[in-house]
N, C-alpha and C positions, 0 to 999 in steps of 0.2 A: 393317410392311414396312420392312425394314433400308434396302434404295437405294432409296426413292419418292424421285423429284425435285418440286421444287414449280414448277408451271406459273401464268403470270396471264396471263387470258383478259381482252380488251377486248370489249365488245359481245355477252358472253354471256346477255343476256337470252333470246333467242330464236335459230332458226333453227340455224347452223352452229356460232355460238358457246356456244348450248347445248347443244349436242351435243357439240362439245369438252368441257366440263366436265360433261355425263354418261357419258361414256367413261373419262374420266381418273379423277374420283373413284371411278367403280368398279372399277377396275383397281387400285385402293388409293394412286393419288400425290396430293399435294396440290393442290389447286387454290383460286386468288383468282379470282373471279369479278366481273368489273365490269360496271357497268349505270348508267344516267345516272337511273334512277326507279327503286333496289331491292325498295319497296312492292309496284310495280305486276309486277315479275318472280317470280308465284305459280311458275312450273316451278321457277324454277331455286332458289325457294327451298324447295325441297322438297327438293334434292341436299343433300349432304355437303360443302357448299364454304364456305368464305369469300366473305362478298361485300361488297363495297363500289362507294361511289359513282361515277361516272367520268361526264364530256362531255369526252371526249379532243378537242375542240375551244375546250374554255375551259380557260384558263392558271392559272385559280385553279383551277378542280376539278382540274387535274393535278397541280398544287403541295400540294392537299389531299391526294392518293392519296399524294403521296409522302412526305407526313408522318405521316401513319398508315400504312407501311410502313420505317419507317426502323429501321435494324437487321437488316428482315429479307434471307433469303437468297432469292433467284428464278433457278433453273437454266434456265427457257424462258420467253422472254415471246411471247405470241401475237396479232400486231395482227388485229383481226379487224374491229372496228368500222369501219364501212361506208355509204355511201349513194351511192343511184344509181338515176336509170331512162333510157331510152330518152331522150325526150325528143326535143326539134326539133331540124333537122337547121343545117348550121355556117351557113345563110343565117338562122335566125332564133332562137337561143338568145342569151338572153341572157349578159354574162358577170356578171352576179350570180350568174348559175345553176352558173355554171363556178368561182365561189370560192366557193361553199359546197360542193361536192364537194371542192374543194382544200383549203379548210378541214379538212374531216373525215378522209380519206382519204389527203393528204400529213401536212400538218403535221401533225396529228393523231399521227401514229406519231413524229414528231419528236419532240414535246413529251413523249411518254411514254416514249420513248428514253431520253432526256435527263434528263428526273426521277428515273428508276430503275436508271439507271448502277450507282449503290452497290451497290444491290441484285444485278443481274445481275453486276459484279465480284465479291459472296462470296459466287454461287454457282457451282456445280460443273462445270456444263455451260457457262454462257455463252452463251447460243441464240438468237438473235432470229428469228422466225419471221413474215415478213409474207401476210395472204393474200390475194392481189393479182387479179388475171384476166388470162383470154388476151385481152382486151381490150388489155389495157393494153399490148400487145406492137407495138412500132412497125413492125416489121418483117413482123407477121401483118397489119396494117388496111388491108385490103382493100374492104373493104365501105362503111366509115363508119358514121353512125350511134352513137348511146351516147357525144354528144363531151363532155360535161363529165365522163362516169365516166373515157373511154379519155385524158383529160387527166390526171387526178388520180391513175387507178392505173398509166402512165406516169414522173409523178414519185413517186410512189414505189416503184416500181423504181429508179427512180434513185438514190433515198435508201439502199435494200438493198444498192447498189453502193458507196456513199458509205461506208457505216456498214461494211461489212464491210472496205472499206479500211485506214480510219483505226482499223476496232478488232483490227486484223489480229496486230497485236504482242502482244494481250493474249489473241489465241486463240482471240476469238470466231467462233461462227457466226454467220452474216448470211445468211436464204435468202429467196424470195419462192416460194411457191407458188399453184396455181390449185387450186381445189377442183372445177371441173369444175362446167357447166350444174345447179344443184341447184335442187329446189325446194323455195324459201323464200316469206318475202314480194316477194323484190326476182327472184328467178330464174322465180317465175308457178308454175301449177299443171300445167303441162303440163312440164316442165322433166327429162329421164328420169335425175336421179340424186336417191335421200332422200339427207337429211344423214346420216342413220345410213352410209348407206354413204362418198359420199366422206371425210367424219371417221376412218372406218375406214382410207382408201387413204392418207388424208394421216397419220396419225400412225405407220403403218408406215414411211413417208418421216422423218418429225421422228426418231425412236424411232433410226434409224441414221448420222443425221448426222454429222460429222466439219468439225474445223475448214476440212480440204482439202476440201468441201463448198460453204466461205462464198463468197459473192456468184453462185451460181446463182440459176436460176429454172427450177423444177420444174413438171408437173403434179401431176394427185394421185398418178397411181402410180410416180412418179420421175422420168418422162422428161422430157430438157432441152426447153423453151421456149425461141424464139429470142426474144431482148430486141428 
């Protein structure tokens, strides 16, 4: 395939993020696949991909990924790696609870930003792709409930605003998208979208970005999210 771009997936073990990377590798582009135990990821090592190691929460395995990536080119990088549940409500959650979400889920895409900069500068597209939830929307939270996720996928919205800023001169995309109630291990079994489908709605979204694009927040089938 002459213009396959190469995509790197955080948190493609399971769920959405393997579903990204079974979508993409068969549509013929390249995919890096991360996983914090790639032993223990029989699906995804059954695909056509690259995979390597990743705890986009620890500094060394990020500093690791990007030294076994150095040189290379990355046209989309796609934060996907995640955690979150329900959990107690804001009178009795702990906030340990609420920095290990922030851990993961903010800095987390921080960290891997920033390590693969080089990367995403030599390549084509320039894409940063966060996928975030309608949780995370300050302006939707109405309800309450889900406060250490709707903390964490909050700031990093923020960061999607931050990043698309500062990388504005060099052309990048910066978007955040919601992939929509799915079910995963974290969305429940009752949950009325498979990954196969939003994956589907969302990369028809990635697929036509444009730098005049950056610093939105989308659903999966495009339409704006009020931040």
């Amino acid at each position: 395939m002459m213009n396959r771009s190469t995509y790197l997936i955080t948190g493609a073990n399971r769920g959405i993020g393997l579903e990204f990377a079974r979508q993409l590798s068969a549509r013929g582009d390249r995919v890096i696949a991360t996983a914090r135990s790639p032993k223990k990821a029989k699906e995804l090592g059954k695909l056509d991909v690259r995979v390597e190691t990743l705890d986009v929460s620890d500094g060394e395995s990020v500093a690791s990924l990007a030294r076994a990536l150095s040189g290379e080119r990355i046209d989309v990088l796609i934060h996907n790696a995640a955690i979150g549940s329900a959990g107690p409500g804001i009178d009795r959650i702990h906030p340990d609870a609420v920095e290990q979400d922030f851990r993961v889920n903010a800095l987390g895409p921080l960290r891997v930003t920033q390590a693969l900069l080089p990367c995403l500068r030599a390549g084509r597209r320039k894409t940063i792709v966060a996928i975030t939830s309608g949780l995370g929307s300050i302006s939707g939270n109405n309800g309450g409930g889900w406060t250490a996720y709707r903390i964490s996928k909050a700031a990093l919205n923020q960061l999607v605003r931050s990043m698309a800023a500062d990388l504005s001169a060099e052309k990048f995309t910066c978007i955040a998208i919601s992939p929509g109630w799915v079910r995963t291990d974290m969305g429940g079994s009752g949950a009325p979208l498979s990954a196969e489908e939003s994956v589907r709605s969302m990369l028809r979204v990635i697929d036509r970005l444009r730098p005049s694009d950056s610093s939105r927040f989308f659903d999966r089938g495009g339409k704006e999210v009020p931040w």
